[in-house]
N, C-alpha and C positions, 0 to 999 in steps of 0.2 A: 605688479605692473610689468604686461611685457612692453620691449622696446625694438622697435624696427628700423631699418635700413632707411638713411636720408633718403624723401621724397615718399617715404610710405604712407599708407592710411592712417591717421592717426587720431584718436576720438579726446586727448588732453597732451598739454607741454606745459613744461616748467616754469616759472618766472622768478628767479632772484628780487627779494624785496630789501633797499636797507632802509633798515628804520632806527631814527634814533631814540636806546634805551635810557632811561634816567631815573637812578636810582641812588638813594642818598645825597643830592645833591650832585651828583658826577654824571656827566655825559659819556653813555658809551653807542659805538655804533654796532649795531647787530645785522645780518646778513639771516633772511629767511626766504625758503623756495615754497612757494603757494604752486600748485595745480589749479590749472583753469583748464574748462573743458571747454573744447571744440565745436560740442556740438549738444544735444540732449543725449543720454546715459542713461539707459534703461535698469532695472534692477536683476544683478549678475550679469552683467554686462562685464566684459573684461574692459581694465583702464589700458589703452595702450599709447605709449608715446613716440615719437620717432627719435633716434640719435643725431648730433649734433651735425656730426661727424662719423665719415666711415673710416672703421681701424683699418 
């Protein structure tokens, strides 16, 4: 996955999910990042995302 400069092209971004897991009776909360794409993604297509933020 390359990643580009805020405001770039970008064909997917991230999304933080939390979901709660439950297991044995005990509630825990999990934190998972899904990709959604932006657009259609052809095959070998590179996935590229934008940063959030510029270092």
């Amino acid at each position: 996955m390359r990643v580009l400069a805020p405001g770039g092209d970008s064909n997917v971004r991230l999304q933080w999910e939390l979901i709660d897991g439950r297991s044995e009776g005990k509630t825990r909360l999990i934190w998972r990042v899904a990709v959604v794409a932006l657009r259609v993604i052809q095959p070998f297509e590179e996935i590229v995302r934008t940063a959030p933020q510029k270092e």
